[in-house]
N, C-alpha and C positions, 0 to 999 in steps of 0.2 A: 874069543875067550871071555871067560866071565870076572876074571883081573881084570881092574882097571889100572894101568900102572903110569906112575907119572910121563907126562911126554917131555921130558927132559934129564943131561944127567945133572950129579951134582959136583961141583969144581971147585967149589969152596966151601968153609965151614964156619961156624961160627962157635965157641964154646960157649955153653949153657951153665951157670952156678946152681949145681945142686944142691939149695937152700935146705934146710931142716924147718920142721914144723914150728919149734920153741922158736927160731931166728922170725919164721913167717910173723908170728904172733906178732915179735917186735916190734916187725917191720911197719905193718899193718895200725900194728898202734899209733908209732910216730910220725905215721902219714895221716892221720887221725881220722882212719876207716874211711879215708877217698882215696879211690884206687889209680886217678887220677895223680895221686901226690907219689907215689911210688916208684923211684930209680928203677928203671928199667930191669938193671942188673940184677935185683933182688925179685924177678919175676921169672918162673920156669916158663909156664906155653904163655904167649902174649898174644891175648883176643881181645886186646880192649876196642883194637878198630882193625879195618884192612886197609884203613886211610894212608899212602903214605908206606906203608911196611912191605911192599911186593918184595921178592926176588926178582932183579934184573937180570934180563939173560944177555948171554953173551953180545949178541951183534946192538943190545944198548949202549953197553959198556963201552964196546967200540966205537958206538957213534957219540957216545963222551969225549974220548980222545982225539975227536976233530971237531967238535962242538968249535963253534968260531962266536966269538967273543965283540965285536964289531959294535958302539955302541949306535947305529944305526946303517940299515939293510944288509944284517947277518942273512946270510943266507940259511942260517941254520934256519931263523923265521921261517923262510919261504921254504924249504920242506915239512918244518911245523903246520904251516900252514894250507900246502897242499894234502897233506894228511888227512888232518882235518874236514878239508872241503871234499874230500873223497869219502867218506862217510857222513857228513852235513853240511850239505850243498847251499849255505847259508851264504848272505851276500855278505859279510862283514865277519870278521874273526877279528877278537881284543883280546891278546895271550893278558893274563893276570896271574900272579903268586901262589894261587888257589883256589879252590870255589866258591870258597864266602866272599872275596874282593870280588867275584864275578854280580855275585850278590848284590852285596854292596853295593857296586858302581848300578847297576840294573835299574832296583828300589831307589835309590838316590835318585833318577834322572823322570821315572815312572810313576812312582806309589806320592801321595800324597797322604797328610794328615785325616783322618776317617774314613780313610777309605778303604774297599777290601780285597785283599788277597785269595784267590780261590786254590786250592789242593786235591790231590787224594787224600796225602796227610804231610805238613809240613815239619822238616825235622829240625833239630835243635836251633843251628845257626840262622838258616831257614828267615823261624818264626819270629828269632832274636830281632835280625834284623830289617824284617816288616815292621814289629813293634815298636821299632827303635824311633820310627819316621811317626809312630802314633796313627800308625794303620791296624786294621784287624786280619788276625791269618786265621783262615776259616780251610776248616778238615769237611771234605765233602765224600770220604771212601765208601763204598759199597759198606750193606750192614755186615757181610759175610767177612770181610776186611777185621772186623771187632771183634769175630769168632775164632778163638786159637785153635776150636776144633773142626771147624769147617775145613770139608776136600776143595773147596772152590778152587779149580787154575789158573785163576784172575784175581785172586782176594786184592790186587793192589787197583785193579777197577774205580774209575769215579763214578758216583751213582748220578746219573744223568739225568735223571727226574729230581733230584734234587737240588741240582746246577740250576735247573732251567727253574726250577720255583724262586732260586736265591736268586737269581737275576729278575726275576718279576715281580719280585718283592723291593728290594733295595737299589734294582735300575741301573743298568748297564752302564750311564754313565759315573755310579759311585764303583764301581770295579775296572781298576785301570791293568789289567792282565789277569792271566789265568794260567794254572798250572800242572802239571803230571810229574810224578818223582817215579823214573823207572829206573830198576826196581824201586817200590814202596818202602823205604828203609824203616823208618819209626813203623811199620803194620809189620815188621817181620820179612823185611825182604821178599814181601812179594810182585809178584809181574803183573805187567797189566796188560790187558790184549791192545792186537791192531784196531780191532773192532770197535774197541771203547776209545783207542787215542783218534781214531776216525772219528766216532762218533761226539768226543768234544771239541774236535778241531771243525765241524761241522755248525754245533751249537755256539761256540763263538763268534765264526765268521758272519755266523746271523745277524748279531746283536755289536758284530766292532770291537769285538774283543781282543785284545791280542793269545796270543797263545804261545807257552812256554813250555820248555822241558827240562826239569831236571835231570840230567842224562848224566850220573855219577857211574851209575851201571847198565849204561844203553845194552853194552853187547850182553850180560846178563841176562836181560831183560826180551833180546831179539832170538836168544839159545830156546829160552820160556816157551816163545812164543811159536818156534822150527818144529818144537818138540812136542806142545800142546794146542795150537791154535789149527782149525781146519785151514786146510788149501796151502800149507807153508811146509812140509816136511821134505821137499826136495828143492825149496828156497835156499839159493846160498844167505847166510847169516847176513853177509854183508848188503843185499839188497833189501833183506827186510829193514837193516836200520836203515839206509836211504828212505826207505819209506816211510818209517816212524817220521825220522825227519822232514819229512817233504809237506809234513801236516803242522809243520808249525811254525810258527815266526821267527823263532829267536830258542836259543838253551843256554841253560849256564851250567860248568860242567865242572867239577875236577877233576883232574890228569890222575889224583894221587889215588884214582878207584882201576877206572877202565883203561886208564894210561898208563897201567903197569909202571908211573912210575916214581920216584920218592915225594915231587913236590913237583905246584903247577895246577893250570886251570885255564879256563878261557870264559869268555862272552861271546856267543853268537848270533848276529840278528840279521833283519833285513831293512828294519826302518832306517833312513839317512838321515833324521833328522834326532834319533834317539842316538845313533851311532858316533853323529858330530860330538852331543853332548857328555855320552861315553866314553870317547876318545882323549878328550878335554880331562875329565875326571881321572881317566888313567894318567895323562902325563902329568898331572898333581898330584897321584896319590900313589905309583905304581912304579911306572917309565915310562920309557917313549915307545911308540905303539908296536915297534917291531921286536920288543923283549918284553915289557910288562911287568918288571919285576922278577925275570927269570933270567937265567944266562943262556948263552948259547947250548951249552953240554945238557941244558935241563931242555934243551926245544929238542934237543936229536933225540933224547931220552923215545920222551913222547911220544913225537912221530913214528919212531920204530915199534913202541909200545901198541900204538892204534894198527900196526899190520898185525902184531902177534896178536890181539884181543879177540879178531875176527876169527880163526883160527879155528876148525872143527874139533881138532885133536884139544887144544887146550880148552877151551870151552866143555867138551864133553868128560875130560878130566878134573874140571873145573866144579862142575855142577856136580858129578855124580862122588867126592870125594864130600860134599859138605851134606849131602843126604847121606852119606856112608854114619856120619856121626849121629844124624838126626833120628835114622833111621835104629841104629843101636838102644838108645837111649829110650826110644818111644816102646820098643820091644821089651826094655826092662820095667818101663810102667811109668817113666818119668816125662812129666807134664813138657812137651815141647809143643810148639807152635807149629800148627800143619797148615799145608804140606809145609814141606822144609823150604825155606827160599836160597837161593844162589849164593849169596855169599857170607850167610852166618848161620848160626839155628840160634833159637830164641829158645829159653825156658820160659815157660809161664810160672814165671813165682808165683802168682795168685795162688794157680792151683796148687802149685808145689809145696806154699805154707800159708795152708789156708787158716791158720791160727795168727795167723799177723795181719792185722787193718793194713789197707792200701795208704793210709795217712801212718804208717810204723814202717812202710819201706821194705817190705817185702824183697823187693828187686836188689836193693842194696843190701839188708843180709844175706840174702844168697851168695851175691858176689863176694862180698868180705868172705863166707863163709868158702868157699871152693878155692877163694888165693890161700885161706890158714890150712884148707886140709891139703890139699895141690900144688899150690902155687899159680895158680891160673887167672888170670887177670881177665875179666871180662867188663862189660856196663851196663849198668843200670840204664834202660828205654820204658820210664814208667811215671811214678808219681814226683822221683825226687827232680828227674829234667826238663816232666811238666806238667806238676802241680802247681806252682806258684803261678799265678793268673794275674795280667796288667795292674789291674787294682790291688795290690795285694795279698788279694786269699788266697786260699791254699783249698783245691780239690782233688780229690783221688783223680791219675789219669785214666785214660779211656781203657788200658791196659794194666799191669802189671812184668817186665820182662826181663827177662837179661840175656845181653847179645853176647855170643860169642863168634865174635867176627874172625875169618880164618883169613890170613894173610894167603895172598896167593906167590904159589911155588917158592917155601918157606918151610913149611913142614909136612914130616912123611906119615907113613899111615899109624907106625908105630908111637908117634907124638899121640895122633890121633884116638890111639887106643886105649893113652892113658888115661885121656881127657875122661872119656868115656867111664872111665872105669871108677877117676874122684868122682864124678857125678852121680852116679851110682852109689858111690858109700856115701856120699853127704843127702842121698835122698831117701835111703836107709833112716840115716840120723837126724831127718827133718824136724821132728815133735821138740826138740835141745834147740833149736833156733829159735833167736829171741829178737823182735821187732828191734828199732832204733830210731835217734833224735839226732835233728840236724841243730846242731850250737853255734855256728857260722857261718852266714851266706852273703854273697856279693847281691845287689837287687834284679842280675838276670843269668844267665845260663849258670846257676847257680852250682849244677851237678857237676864242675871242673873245679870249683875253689873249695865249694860248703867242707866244711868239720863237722864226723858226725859224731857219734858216742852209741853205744849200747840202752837200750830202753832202762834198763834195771841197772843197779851201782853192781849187781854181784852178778857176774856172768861164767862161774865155774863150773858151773853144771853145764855151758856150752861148752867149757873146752876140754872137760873129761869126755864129753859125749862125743866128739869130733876126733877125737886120737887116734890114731890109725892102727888098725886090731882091734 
């Protein structure tokens, strides 16, 4: 059949407040235009991330209710953990609260003062805290990665003549690891092939690099790869991410993407002596190594989450429900980011209001502008979460976007077809958008706290032009 229709039913609901446009304005005001700052409750479709927001299904819920609590050798761990190792066959697993503490702990024991971080493209938290140690995080994506219009089925690809020139320029021993984000979150959610995570798992091994993966959306990213890469279309999903894995040292992951589930993360490595140090840092900053900062009921979560993620039926309902939107949109003329990746669609605000400087935040009127006409909460992945540079300045980013990240097994098609439909009437009404200024910002991941305000003191002519009819 040519339906796709959810692989699952629905058991529970949740009510949605069907907010008004005059209330939105309010709203949006006295969150002072960060969408960020916004009670949830006061949001109709919520895309600001898929972090964290799944729908849990049933045999989760379940393994909640026997979740064991033990504050050391739960066994809930040890099926966390065999999980885990069934999908990345890594020698050490450090469960963590999240994926930035995975982070964290990582860079803490690895990265040193001047020294460099290598990516496809390192996202928010990421780049935060490489910087934090006074190291540089260096985006090394294929060019076609920068193109919002390129078909490439790889755009999240590292460009490997570029790799191997930054290492023979600045010397393998000032780069104390290296890294792959599958999928490429900050490019747009896109995959990167086997080919390429081969082929930088290859050019590290050369030079003693270690080699890392960001694997927030491994199975994502191994769907990509069943569906587009030669020689894998009758590969179970599950052996290609073994594979992915089997090419690198170490990951650091969040639970709260491919783990389907509310909160959680781990550290995965092979080195013993990075591991010791790891282990140490977690029981200072975390827990003790068989919870991490998690409870029992959040280890069963997980583990059950990583059998459902591999999962043909969900995966393929998965992917083809978030090109359903992308694919809409791009039909009505409106600027999205191709191909569509896995688990959001990306507007290109550049192109969308091409009368707004990338230093006026394009990404961020847009967004303001879809929660006032919709309700629709999405984020800014552009100038305003990295612009701001170590020193400083401020330079337009390499993109202009805004994500709208679709929570998985959350919303149905009819959500979907709303979405669709503000976007459409606010891309109609684009010429009435008016750039904006940020009048508050903390000095890093500034696009969770900054205040911003409208470029102009009069902006009525934005909100006559926005009213729906």
């Amino acid at each position: 059949m040519k339906t796709i229709i959810e692989p699952f039913r629905i058991k529970s609901v949740e009510p949605i407040y069907m907010s008004s446009r005059e209330e939105r304005e309010s709203y949006i005001k006295d969150a002072h235009y960060n969408l960020f700052a916004l009670p949830s409750q006061r949001v109709l479709i919520d895309l600001l991330t898929d972090s964290g927001t799944s729908g849990m299904s049933a045999a989760q819920w379940a393994g909640i209710m026997i979740g064991d609590e033990s504050y050391a050798g739960s066994p809930s761990y040890l099926r966390f953990e065999k999980a885990v190792r069934h999908l990345m066959p890594f020698r050490y697993i450090i469960p963590t609260h999240q994926g930035r503490a995975a982070e964290r702990i990582l860079f803490g024991v690895a990265v040193k003062k001047g020294q460099y971080v290598l990516n496809n493209t390192h996202f928010d938290t990421t780049r935060a805290n490489i910087e934090s140690l006074g190291a540089f995080a260096v985006d090394l994506v294929i060019d076609e990665g920068l193109d919002p219009s390129s078909m490439h089925p790889f755009k999240g690809d590292m460009n490997t003549e570029k790799l191997t020139a930054f290492i023979a320029d600045k010397g393998a021993e000032n780069i104390p690891l290296c890294m792959i984000t599958i999928t490429n979150n900050s490019g747009g959610g896109q995959p990167v092939s086997l080919e390429n995570i081969r082929a930088v798992s290859k050019i590290c091994k050369k030079h003693h690099i270690p080699f890392f993966i960001d694997a927030c959306r491994f199975a994502e990213n191994a769907w990509f790869i069943k569906m587009r890469e030669d020689g894998y279309k009758n590969t179970p999903v599950s052996d290609i991410v073994r594979e992915i894995f089997s090419l690198a040292d170490g990951c650091t992951m969040s639970a709260k993407k491919d783990g389907i589930a509310n909160m959680g993360g781990w550290l995965a490595l092979n080195n013993p002596a990075w591991e010791e140090q790891c282990r140490n840092i977690l029981i200072l900053t975390e827990g003790f190594p068989t919870y991490g900062g998690l409870s029992g009921r959040d280890l069963e979560a997980i583990a059950q989450g990583l059998e459902e993620v591999v999962q043909d039926d969900y995966l393929h309902y998965r992917i083809a429900s978030t090109e359903y939107v992308g694919r809409h949109l791009h039909e009505a003329g409106v600027p999205v980011l191709l191909p569509v990746g896995g688990h959001a669609v990306y507007l290109d605000a550049r192109a969308f209001l091409p009368h707004i400087p990338s230093l006026h935040y394009p990404g961020q009127s847009l967004a303001v502008a879809l929660y006032i006409e919709g309700g629709i909460r999405g984020c800014e992945i552009g100038t305003v979460m990295f612009g701001r540079q170590p020193n400083g300045t401020e330079q337009p980013g390499k993109m202009d976007l805004v994500r709208l990240a679709i929570p998985r097994r959350v919303y149905t098609q009819s959500h979907m077809d709303y979405v669709v439909e503000v976007i459409i009437d606010v891309f109609g009404k684009r010429d009435s958008l008016q750039g904006m200024k940020i009048i508050e910002e903390p000095p890093s991941l500034r696009h969770f706290t900054a205040r911003f305000d409208w470029r102009t003191e009069d902006h009525s002519k934005l909100e006559k032009n926005t009213a729906v009819g």
